[in-house]
C-alpha positions in Angstrom: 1.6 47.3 52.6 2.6 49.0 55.9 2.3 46.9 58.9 -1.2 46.9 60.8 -2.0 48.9 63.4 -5.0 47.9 65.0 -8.6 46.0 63.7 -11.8 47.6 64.5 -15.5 46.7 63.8 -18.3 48.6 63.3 -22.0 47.8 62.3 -23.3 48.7 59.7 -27.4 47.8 59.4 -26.7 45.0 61.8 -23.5 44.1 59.4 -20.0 43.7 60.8 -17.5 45.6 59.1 -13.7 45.0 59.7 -11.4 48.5 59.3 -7.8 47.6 59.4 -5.8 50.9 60.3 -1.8 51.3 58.7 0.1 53.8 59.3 -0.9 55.6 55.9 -4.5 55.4 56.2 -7.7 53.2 56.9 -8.7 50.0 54.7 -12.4 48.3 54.7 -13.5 44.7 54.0 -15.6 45.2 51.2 -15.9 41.5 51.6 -18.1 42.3 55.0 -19.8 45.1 52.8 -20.6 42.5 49.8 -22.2 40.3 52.6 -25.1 43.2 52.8 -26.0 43.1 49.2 -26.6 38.9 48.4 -25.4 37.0 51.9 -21.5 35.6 52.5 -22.0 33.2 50.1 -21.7 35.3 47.0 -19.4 38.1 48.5 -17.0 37.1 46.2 -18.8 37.2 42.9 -20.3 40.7 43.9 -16.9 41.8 44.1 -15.6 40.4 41.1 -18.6 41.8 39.2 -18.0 45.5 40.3 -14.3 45.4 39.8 -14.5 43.8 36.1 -17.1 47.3 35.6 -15.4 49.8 32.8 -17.0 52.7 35.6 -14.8 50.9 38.2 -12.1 50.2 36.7 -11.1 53.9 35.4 -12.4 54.9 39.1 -9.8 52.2 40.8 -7.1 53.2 38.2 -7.9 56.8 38.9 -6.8 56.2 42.2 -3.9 54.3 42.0 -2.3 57.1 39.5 -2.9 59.5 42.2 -1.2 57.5 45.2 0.9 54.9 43.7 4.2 55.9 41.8 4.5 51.8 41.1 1.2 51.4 39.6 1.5 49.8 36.0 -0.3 52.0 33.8 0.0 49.7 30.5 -1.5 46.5 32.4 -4.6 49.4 33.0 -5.1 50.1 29.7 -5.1 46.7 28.8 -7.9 46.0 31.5 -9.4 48.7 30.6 -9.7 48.2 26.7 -11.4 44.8 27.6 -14.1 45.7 30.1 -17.2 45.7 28.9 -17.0 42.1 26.6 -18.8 39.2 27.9 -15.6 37.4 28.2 -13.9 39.5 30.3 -13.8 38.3 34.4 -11.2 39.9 36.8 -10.4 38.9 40.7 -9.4 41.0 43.1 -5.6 39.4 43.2 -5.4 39.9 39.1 -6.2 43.2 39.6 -3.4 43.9 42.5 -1.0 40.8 40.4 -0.9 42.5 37.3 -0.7 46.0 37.9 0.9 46.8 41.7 -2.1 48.2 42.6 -2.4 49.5 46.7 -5.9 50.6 47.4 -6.8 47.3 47.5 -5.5 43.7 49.1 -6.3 40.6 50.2 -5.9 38.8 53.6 -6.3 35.3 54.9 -7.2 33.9 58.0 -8.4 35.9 60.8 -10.4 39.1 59.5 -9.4 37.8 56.0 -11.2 39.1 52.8 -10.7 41.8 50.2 -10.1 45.1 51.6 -10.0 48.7 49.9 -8.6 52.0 50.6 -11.7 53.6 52.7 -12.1 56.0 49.4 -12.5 52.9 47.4 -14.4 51.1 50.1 -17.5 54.1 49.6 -17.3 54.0 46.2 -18.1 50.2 46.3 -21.1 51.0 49.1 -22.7 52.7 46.0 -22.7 49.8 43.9 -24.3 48.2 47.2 -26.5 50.6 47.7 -26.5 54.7 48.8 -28.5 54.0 51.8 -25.7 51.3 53.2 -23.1 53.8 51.9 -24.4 56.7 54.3 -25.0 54.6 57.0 -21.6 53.4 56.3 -19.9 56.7 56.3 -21.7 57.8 59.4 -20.5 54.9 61.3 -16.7 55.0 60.5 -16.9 58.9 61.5 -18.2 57.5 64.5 -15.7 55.3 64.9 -12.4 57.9 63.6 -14.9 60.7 66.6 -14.2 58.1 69.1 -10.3 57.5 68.5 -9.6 61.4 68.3 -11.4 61.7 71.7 -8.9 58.5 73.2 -5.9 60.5 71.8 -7.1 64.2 72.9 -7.9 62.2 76.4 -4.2 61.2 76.0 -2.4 64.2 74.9 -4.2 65.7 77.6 -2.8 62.8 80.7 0.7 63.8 79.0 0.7 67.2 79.3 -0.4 66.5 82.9 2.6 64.6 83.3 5.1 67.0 81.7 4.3 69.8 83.9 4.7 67.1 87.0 7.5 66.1 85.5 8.3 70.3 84.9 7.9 71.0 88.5 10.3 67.9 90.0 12.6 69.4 87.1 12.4 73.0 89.0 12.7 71.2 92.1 15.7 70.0 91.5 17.4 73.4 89.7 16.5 75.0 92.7 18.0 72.3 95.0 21.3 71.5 93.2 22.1 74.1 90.1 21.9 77.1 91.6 25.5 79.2 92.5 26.2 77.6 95.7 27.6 81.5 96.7 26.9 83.3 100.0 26.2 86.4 98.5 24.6 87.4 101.8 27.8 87.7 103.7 30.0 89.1 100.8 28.5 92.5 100.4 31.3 93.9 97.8 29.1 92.6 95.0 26.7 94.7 95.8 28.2 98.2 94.8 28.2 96.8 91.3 24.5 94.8 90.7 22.1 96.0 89.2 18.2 96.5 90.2 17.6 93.0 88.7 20.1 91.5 90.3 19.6 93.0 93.8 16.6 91.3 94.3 17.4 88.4 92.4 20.2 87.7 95.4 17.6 88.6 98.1 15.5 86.1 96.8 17.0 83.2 94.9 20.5 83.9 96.6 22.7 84.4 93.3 23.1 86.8 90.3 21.6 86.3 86.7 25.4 86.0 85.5 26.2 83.5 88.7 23.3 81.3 87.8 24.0 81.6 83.7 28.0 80.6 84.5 26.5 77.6 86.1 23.8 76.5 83.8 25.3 77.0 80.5 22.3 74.8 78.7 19.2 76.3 80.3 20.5 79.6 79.4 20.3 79.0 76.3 16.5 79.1 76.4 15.7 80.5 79.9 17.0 82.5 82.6 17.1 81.9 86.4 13.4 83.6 87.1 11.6 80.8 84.7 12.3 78.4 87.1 10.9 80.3 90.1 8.0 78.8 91.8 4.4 80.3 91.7 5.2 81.8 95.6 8.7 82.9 94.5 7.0 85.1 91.7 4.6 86.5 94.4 7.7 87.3 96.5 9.1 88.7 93.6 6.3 91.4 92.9 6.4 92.8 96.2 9.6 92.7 96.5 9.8 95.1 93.2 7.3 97.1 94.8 9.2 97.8 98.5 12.8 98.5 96.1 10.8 101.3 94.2 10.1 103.1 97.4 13.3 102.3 99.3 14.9 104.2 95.9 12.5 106.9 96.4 14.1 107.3 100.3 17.0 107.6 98.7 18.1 104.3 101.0 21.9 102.9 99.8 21.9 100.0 98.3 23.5 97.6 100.6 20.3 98.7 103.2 18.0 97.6 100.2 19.1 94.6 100.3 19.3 94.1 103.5 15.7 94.7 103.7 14.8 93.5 100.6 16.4 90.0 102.1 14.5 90.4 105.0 10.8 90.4 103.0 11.7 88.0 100.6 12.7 85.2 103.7 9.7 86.7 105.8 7.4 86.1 102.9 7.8 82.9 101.5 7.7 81.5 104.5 4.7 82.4 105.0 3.2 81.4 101.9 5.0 78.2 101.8 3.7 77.2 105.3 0.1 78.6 103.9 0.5 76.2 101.1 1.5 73.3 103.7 -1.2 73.5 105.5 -3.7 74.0 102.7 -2.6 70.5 101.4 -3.4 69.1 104.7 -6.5 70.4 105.4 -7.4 68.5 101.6 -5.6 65.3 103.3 -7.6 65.2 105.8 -11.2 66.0 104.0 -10.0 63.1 101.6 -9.6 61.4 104.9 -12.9 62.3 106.1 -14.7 61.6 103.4 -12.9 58.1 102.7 -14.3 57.2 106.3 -17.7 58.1 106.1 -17.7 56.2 102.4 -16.8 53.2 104.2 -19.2 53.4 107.4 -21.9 53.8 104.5 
C-alpha cells in the first residue's frame, strides 16, 4: 500500500467517516460505515458477515482481477466454492492474508479499522443501506468539490507567480543579455539591416542576429521581441507605422533611423514615466485609505 497522503472526515447522517487518500486513489473505513447499521460494538461482525457473502465475494474478487496483477486467483475460487455453508466465516485480514488482495486493509491505532477502495466502500453502503449509500456519495463529492477548488485556488497563486517570476526574468534579459553594441554610433550596419532590424536597433539597441549570437538558449524557443515589455510593444507599433511613411518619402535609411531612434527614446519615456506615476497615485490611495481605516 502506497504511503498516506492526508486523512479527512466527513459526516455522513451524523456518522464520522475517515477517507485516507494514497497516491493511487481514496480508501473509506467501512468500519465508521458498519457503526451506522448496529452501533461500534458490532462493526466488526457486520463486516465479516458481508464479506463471507457469495454476492460479495465475486464483487470483491471482481475487483481485485481488474486492478491487482498479484491477486491470487486459486485462493478465490477456494473462498468462493465455500460461501454459502453455514460453516464458512472469513475476516477481513483472511481475506487480504490469503489472497494479496488491495482494495481493502486494515489499520491500527489512530483512525484504525478496515478500510476499502472507495468503489468497494459504496458497494458495502448498500448492504448498509441505499439511503446511507447516497448520502454517502454525496458527501465524499463534496469533499473531492472542495479539494479541486484548494488546487484550482493553487494552480491559479502559481501561475501568478510564474508570470512575476516571467517579468524579473525579462527584467533581467533586458538589463544584462542584450548585445552590449553601440549600434547608434556605428552607422555602417545600417546599409545592410533589414526593415526588422532597423527598428529593432532603434528600439532595443541591437540586431535579431546580435541578440541570437548572445543568447544561444532563448533562441532556441524565442527571439529578442518576446521579451519586450508591454510599453516596448506599443513603441514598437508606432514605430512600424512612422517607417512605412518615411519609405513612402523615399527618406534613406540611415535618416530612418535616425528618426525612428528619436520616437522610440521620445516614447517610452513617456509611457514609462505615465506608468510611474500611475503606481503612485495607487500608493498613495492605498495610503489614504489605510489612514482613514485606522481613524475609524
Amino acid at each position: 500500500m502506497a504511503k498516506t497522503k492526508k486523512t479527512s472526515v466527513i459526516s455522513v447522517q451524523d456518522i464520522d467517516i475517515t477517507i485516507a487518500s494514497f497516491d493511487i486513489d481514496d480508501y473509506i473505513c467501512i468500519t465508521d460505515m458498519a457503526k451506522a447499521k448496529s452501533g461500534e460494538s458490532r462493526a466488526a461482525d457486520i463486516i465479516k458477515n458481508w464479506i463471507r457473502n457469495r454476492a460479495t465475494l465475486e464483487f470483491l474478487g471482481t475487483w481485485e482481477m481488474m486492478f491487482n496483477p498479484d491477486f491470487k486467483v486459486v485462493e478465490f475460487d477456494h473462498f468462493k466454492n465455500h460461501a454459502g455453508l453455514p460453516t464458512f466465516t472469513l475476516s477481513a485480514k483472511q481475506w487480504i492474508e490469503k489472497t494479496g488482495a488491495v482494495g481493502i486493509y486494515v489499520q491500527s491505532g489512530r483512525y484504525g479499522g478496515t478500510y476499502a477502495h472507495k468503489d468497494i466502500a459504496f458497494e458495502f453502503g448498500s448492504a448498509i443501506s441505499p439511503v446511507f449509500k447516497l448520502y454517502l456519495i454525496k458527501e465524499y463529492q463534496r469533499l473531492k468539490d472542495a479539494e479541486n477548488n484548494v488546487k484550482r485556488i493553487e494552480w491559479s497563486a502559481k501561475r501568478f507567480l510564474s508570470k512575476i517570476n516571467y517579468l524579473i526574468h525579462t527584467d533581467a534579459v533586458k538589463k544584462y543579455v542584450l548585445p552590449q553594441n553601440n549600434y547608434t554610433k556605428q552607422t555602417e550596419w545600417i546599409a545592410y539591416a533589414d526593415e526588422a532590424d532597423l527598428l529593432n536597433v532603434a528600439l532595443f539597441g541591437c540586431t535579431a542576429k546580435e541578440w541570437r549570437k548572445a543568447n544561444p538558449e532563448l533562441a532556441k524557443n524565442s527571439n529578442i521581441r518576446d521579451y519586450a515589455s508591454v510599453n516596448e510593444l506599443t513603441v514598437l507599433s508606432n514605430l512600424e507605422t512612422h517607417n512605412a511613411e518615411l519609405i513612402k518619402e523615399n527618406r534613406p535609411k540611415a535618416d530612418r533611423f535616425r528618426i525612428l531612434y528619436e520616437i522610440a527614446k521620445y516614447q517610452i519615456a513617456i509611457l514609462d514615466e505615465a506608468e510611474r506615476m500611475k503606481s503612485n497615485r495607487q500608493h498613495l490611495g492605498k495610503t489614504e485609505a489605510d489612514s482613514n481605516d485606522s481613524e475609524e
